[in-house]
Biopython code that builds the backbone (N, CA, C, O; Angstrom):
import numpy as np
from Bio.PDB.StructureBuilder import StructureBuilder

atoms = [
    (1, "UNK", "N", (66.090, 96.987, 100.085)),
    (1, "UNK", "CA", (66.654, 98.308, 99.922)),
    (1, "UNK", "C", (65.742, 99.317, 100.610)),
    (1, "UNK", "O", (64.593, 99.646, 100.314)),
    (2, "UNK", "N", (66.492, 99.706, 101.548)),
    (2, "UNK", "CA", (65.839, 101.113, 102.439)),
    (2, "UNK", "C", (65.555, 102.599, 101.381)),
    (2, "UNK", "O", (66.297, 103.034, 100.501)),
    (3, "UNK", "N", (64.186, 103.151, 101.859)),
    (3, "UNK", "CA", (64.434, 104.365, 101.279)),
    (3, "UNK", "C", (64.569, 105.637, 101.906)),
    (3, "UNK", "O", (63.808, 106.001, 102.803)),
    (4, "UNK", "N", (65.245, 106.135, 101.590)),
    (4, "UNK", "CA", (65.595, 107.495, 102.566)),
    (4, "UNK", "C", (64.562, 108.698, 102.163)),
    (4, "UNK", "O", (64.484, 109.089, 100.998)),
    (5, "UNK", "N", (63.913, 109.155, 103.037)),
    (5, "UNK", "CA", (63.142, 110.628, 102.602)),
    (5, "UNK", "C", (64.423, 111.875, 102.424)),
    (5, "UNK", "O", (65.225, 112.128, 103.324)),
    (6, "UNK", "N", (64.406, 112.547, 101.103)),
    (6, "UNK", "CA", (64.982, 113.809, 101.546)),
    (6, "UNK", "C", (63.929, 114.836, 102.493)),
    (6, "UNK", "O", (62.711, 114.822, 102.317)),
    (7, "UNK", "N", (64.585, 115.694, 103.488)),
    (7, "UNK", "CA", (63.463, 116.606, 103.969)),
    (7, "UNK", "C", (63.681, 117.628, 103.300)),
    (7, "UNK", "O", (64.718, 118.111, 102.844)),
    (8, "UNK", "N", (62.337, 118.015, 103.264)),
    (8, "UNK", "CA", (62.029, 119.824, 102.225)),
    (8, "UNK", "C", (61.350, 120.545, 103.107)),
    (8, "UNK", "O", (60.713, 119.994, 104.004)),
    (9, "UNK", "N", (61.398, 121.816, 102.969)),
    (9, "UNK", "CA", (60.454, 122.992, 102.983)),
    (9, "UNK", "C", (59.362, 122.545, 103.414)),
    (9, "UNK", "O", (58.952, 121.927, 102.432)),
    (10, "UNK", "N", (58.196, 122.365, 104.635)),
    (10, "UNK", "CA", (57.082, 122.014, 104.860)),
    (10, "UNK", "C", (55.955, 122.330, 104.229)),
    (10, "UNK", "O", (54.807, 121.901, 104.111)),
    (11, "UNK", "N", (56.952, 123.639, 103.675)),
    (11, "UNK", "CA", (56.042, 125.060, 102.839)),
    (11, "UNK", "C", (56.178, 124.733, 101.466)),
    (11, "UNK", "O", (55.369, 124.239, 100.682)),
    (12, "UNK", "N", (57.246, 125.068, 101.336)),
    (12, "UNK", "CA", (57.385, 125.540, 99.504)),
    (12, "UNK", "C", (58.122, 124.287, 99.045)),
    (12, "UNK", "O", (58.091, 124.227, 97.816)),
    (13, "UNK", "N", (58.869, 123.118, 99.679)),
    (13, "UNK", "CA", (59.378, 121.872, 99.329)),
    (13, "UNK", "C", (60.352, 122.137, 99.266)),
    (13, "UNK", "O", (60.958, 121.080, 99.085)),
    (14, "UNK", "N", (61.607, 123.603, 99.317)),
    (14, "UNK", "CA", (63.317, 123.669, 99.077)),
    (14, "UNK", "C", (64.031, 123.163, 99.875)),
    (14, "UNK", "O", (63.936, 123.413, 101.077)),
    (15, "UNK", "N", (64.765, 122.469, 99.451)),
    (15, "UNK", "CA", (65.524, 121.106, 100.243)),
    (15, "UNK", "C", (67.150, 122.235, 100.427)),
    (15, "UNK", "O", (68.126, 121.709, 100.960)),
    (16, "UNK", "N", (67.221, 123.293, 100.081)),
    (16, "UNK", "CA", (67.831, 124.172, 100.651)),
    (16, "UNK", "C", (67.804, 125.086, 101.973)),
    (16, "UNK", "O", (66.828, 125.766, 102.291)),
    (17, "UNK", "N", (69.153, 125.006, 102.793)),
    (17, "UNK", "CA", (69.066, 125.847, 103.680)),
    (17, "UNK", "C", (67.920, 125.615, 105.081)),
    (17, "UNK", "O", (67.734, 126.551, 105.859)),
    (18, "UNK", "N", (67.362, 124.555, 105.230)),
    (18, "UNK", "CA", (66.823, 123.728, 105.859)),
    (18, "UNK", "C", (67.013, 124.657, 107.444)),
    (18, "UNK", "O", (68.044, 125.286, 107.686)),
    (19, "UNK", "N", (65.987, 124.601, 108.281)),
    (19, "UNK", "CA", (66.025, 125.183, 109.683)),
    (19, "UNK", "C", (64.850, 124.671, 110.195)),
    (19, "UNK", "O", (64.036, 124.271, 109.363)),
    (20, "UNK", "N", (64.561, 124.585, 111.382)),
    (20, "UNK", "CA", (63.569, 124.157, 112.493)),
    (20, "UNK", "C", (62.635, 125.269, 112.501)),
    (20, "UNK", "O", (63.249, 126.315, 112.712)),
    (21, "UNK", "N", (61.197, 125.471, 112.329)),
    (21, "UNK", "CA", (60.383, 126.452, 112.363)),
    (21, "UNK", "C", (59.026, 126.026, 113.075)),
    (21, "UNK", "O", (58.467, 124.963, 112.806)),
    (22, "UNK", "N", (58.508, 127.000, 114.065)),
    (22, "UNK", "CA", (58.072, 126.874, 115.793)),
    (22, "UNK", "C", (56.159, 127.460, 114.615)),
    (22, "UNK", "O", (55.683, 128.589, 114.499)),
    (23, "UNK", "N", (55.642, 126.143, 114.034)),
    (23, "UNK", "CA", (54.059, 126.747, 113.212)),
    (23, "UNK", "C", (53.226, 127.599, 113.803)),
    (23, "UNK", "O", (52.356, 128.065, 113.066)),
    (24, "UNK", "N", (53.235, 128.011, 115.141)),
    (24, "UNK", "CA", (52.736, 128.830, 116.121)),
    (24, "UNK", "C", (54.099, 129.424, 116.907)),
    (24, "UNK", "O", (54.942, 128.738, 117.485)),
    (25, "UNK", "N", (54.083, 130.967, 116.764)),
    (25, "UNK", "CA", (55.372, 131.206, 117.137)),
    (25, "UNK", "C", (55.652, 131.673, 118.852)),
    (25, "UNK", "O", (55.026, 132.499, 119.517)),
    (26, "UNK", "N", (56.563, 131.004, 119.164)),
    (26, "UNK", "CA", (56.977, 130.969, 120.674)),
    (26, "UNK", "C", (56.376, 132.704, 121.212)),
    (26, "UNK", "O", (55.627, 132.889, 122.171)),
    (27, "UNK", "N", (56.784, 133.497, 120.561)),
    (27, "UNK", "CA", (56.856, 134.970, 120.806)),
    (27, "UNK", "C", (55.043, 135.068, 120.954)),
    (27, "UNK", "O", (54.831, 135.735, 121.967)),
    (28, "UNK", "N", (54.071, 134.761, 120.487)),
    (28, "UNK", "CA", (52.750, 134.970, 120.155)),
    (28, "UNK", "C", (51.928, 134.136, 121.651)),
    (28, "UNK", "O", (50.792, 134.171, 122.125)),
    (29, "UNK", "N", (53.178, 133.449, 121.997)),
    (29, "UNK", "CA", (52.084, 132.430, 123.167)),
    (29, "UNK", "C", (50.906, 132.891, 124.249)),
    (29, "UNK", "O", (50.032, 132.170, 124.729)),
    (30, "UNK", "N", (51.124, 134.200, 124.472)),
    (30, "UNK", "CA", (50.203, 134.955, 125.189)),
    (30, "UNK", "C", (49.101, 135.123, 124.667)),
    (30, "UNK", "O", (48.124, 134.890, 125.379)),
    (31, "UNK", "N", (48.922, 135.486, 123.549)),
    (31, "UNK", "CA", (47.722, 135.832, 122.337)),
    (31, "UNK", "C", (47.219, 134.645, 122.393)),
    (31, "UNK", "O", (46.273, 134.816, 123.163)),
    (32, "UNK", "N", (47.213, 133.458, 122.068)),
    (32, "UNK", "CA", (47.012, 132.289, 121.698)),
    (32, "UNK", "C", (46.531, 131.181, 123.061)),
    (32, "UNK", "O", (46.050, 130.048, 123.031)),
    (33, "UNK", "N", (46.958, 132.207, 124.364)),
    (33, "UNK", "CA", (46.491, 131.296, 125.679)),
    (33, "UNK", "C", (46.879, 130.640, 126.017)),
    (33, "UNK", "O", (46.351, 130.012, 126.934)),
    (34, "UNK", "N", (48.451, 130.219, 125.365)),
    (34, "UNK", "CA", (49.351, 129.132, 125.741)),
    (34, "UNK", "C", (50.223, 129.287, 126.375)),
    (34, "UNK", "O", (50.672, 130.409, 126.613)),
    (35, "UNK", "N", (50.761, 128.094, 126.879)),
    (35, "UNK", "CA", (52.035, 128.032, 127.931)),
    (35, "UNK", "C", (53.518, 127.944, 127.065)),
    (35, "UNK", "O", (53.915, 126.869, 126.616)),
    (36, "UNK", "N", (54.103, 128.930, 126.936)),
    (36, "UNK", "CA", (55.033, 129.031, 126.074)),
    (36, "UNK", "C", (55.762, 127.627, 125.935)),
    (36, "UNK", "O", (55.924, 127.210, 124.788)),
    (37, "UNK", "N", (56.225, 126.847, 127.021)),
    (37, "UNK", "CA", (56.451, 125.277, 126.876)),
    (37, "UNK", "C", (55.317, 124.616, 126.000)),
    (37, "UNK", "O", (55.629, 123.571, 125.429)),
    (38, "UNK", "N", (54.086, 125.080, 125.834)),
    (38, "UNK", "CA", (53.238, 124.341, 125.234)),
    (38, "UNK", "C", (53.955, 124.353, 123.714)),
    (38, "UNK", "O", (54.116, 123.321, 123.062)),
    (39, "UNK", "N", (54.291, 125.469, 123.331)),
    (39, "UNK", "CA", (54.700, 126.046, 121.855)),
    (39, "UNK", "C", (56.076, 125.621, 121.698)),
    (39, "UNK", "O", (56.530, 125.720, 120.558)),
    (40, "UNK", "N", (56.787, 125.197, 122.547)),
    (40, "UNK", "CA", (58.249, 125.018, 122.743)),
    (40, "UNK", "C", (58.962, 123.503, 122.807)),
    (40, "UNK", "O", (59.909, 123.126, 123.498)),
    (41, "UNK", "N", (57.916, 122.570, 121.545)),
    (41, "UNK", "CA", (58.106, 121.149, 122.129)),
    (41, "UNK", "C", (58.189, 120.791, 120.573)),
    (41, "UNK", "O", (58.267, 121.667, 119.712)),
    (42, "UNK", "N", (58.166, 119.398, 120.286)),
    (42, "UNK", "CA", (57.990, 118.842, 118.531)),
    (42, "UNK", "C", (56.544, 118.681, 118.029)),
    (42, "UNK", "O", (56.408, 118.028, 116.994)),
    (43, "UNK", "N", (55.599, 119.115, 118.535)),
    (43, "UNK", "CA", (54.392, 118.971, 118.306)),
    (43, "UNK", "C", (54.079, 120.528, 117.855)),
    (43, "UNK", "O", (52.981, 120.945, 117.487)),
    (44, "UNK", "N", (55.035, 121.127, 117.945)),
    (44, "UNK", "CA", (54.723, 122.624, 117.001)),
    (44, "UNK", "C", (55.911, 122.910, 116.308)),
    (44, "UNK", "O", (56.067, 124.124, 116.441)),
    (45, "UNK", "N", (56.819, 122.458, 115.653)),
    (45, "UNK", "CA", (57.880, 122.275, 114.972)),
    (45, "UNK", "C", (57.993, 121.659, 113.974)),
    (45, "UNK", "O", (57.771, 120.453, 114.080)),
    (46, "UNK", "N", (58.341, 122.144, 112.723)),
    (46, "UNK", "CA", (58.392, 121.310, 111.264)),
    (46, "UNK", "C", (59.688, 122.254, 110.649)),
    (46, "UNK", "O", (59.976, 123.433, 110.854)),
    (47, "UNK", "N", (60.181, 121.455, 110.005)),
    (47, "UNK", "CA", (61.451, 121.757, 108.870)),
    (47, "UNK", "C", (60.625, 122.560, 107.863)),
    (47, "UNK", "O", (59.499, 122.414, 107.388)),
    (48, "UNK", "N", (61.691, 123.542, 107.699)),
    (48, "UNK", "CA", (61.208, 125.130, 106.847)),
    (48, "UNK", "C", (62.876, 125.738, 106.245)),
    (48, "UNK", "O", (63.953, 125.839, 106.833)),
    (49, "UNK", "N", (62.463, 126.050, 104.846)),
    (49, "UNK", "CA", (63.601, 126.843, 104.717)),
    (49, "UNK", "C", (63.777, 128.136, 105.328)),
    (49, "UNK", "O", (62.976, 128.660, 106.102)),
    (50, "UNK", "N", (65.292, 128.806, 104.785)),
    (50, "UNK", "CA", (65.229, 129.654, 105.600)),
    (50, "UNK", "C", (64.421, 131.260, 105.464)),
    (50, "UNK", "O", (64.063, 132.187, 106.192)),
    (51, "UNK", "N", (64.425, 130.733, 103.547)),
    (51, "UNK", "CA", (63.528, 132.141, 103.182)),
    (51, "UNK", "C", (61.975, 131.958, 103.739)),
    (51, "UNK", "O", (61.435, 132.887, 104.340)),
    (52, "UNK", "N", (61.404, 130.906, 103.540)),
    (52, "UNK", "CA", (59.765, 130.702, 104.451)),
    (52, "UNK", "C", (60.020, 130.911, 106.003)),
    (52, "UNK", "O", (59.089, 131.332, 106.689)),
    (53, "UNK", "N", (61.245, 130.634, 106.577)),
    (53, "UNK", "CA", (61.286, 130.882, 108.123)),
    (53, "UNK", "C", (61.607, 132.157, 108.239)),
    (53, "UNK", "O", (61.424, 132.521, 109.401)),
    (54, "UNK", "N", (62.008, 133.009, 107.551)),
    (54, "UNK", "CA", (62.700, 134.505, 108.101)),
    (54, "UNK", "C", (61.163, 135.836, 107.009)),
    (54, "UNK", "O", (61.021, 137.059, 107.043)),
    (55, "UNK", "N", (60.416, 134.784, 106.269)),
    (55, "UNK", "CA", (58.805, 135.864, 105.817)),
    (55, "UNK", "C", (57.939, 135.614, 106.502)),
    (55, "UNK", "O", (56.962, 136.333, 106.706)),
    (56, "UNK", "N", (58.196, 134.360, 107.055)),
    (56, "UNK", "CA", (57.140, 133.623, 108.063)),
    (56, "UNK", "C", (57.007, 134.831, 109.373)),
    (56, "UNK", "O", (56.063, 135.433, 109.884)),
    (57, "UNK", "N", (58.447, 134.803, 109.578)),
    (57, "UNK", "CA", (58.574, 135.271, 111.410)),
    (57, "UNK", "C", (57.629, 135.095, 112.374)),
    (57, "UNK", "O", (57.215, 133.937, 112.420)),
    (58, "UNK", "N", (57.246, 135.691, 112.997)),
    (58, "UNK", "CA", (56.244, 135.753, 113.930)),
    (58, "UNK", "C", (54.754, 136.029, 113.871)),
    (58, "UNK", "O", (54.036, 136.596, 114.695)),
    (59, "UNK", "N", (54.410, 135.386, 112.472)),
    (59, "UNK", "CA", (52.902, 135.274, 111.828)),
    (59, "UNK", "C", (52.157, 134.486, 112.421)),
    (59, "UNK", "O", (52.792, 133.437, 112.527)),
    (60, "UNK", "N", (51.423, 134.407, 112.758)),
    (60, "UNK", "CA", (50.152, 133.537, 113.418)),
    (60, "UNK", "C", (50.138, 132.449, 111.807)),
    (60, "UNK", "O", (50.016, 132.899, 110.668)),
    (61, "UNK", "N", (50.294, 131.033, 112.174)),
    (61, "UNK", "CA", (49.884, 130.327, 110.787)),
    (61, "UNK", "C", (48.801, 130.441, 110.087)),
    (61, "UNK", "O", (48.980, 130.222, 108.889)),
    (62, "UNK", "N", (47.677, 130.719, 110.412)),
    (62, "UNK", "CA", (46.792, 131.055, 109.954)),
    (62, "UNK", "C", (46.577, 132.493, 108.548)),
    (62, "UNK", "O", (45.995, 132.623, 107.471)),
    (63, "UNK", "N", (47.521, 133.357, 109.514)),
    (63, "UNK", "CA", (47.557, 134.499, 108.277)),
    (63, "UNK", "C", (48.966, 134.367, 107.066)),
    (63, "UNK", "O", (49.241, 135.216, 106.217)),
    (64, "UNK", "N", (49.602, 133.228, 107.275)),
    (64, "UNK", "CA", (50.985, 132.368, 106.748)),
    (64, "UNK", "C", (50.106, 132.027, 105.494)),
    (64, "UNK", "O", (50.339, 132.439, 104.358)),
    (65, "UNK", "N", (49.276, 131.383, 105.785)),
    (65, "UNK", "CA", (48.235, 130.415, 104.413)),
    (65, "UNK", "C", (47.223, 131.230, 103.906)),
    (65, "UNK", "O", (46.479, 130.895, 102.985)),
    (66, "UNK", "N", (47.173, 132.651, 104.693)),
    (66, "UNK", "CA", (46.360, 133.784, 103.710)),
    (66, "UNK", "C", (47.063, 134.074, 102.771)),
    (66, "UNK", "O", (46.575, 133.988, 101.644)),
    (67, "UNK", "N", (48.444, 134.513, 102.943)),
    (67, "UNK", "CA", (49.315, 134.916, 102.209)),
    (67, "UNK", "C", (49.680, 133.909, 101.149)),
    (67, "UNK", "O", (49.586, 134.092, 99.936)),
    (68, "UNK", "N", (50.155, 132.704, 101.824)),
    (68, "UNK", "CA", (50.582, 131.547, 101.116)),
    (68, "UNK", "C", (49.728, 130.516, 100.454)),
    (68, "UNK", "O", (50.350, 129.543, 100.026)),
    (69, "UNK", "N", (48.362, 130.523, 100.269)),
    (69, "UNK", "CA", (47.201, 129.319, 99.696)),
    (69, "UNK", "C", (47.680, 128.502, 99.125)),
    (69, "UNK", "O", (47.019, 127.466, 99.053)),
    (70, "UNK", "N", (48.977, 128.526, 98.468)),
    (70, "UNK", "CA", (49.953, 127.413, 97.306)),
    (70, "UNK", "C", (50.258, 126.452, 98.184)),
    (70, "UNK", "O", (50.241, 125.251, 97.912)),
    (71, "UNK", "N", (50.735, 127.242, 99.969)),
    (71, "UNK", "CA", (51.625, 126.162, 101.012)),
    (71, "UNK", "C", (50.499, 124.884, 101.480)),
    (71, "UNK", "O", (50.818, 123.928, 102.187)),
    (72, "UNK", "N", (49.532, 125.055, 101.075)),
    (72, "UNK", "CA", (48.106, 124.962, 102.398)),
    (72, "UNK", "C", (48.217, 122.797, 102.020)),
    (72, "UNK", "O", (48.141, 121.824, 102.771)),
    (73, "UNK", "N", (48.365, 122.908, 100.929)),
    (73, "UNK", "CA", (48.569, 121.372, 100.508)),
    (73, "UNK", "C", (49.432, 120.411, 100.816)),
    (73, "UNK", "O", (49.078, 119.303, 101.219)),
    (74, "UNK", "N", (50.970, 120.871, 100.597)),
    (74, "UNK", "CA", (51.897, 120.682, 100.613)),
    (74, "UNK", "C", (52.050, 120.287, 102.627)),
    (74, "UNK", "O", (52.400, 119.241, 103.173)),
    (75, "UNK", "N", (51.642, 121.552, 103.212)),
    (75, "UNK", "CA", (51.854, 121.322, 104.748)),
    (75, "UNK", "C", (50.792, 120.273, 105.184)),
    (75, "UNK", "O", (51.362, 119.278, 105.632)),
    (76, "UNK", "N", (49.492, 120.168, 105.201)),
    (76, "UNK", "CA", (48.494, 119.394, 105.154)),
    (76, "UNK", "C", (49.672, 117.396, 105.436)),
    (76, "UNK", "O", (49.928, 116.622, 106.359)),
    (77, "UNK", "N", (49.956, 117.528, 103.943)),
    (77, "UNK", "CA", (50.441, 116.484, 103.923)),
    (77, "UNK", "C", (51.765, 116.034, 104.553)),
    (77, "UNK", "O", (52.124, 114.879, 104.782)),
    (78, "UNK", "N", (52.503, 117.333, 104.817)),
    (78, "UNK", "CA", (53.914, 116.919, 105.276)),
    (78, "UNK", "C", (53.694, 117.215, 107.006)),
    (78, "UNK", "O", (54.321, 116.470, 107.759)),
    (79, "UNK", "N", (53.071, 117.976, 107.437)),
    (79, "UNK", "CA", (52.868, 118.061, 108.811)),
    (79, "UNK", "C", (52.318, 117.504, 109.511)),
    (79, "UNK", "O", (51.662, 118.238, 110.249)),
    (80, "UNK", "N", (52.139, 115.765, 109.846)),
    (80, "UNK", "CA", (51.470, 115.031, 110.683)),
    (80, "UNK", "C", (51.370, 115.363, 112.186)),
    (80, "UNK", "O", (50.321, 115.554, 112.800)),
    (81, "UNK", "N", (52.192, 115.388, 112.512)),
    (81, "UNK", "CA", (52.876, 115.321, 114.127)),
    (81, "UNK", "C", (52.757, 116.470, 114.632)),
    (81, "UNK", "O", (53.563, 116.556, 115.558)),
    (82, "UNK", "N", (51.906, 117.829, 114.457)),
    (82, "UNK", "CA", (51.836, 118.367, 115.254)),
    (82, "UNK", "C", (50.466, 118.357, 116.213)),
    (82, "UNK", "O", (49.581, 117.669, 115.704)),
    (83, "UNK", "N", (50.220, 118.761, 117.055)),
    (83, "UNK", "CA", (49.280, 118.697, 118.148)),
    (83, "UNK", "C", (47.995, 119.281, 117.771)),
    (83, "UNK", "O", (47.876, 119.995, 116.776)),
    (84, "UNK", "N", (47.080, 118.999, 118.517)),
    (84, "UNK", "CA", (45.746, 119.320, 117.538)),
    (84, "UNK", "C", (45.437, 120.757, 117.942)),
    (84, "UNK", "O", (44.777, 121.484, 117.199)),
    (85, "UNK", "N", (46.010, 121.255, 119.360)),
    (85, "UNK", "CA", (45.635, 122.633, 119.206)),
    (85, "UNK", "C", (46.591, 123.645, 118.123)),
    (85, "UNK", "O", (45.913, 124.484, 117.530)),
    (86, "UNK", "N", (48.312, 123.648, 117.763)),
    (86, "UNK", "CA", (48.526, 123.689, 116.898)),
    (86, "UNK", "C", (47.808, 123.442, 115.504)),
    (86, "UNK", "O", (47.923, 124.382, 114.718)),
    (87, "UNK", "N", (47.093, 122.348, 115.061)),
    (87, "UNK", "CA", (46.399, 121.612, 113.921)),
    (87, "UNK", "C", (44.965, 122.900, 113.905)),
    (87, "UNK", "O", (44.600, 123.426, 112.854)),
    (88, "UNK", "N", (44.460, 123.148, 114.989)),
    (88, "UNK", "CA", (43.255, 124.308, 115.438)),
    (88, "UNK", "C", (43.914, 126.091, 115.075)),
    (88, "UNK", "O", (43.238, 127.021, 114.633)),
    (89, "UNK", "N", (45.345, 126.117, 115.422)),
    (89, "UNK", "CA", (45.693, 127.817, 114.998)),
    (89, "UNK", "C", (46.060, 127.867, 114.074)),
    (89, "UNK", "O", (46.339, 129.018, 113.737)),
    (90, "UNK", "N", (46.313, 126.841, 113.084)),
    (90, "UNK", "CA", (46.518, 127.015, 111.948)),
    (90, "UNK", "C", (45.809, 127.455, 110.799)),
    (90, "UNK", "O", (46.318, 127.826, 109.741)),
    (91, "UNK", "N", (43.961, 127.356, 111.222)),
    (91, "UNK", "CA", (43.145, 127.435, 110.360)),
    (91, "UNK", "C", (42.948, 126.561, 109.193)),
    (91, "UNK", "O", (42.166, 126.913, 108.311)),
    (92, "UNK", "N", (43.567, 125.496, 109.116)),
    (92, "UNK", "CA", (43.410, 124.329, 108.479)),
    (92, "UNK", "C", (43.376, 122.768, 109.770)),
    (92, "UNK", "O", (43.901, 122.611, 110.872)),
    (93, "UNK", "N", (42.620, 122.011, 109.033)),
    (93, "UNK", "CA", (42.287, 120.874, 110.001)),
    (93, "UNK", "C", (43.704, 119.837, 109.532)),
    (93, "UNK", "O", (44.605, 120.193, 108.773)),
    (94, "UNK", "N", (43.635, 119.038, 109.941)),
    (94, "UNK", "CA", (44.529, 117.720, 108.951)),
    (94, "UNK", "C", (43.468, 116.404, 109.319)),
    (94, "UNK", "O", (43.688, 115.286, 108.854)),
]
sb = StructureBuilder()
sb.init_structure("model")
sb.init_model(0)
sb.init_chain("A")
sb.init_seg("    ")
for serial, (resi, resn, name, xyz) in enumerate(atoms, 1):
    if name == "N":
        sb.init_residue(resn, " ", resi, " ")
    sb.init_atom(name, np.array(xyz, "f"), 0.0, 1.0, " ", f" {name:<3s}", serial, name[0])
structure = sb.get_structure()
């Protein structure tokens, strides 16, 4: 017997309202020294609801987990796959 993951919130775990959310935001790529394709791939992308994706907006992750210290665990563990300079603007290691 197979087990299926439900996906949640990367953030807060709500398996509601589910959307694609860019952990370094496409709009910021200049600040950050990146090649907007750099930011524009699955190595900076994790499933987010839509209330964490629309308070989130265009926050640098780093000031996301000032605000949020509750998320800092939860993402740690659910966010493998992103890239290590992503893994570096986040202000948390994995």
């Amino acid at each position: 017997m197979s087990r299926t993951k439900v996906q949640a919130c990367v953030y807060c775990g709500s398996t509601e309202d589910l959307t694609i959310e860019h952990v370094v935001p496409l709009s910021r790529w200049r600040e950050f020294k990146l090649r907007r394709r750099v930011l524009d791939n699955p190595s900076n992308r994790v499933i987010a609801c839509h209330k964490c994706n629309a308070e989130k907006v265009n926050m640098p992750p780093a000031q996301w987990f000032q605000l949020h210290p509750e998320y800092r665990k939860r993402f740690i563990h659910e966010a493998r796959f992103l890239s290590n300079r992503v893994k570096e603007l986040t202000g948390i290691f994995l």
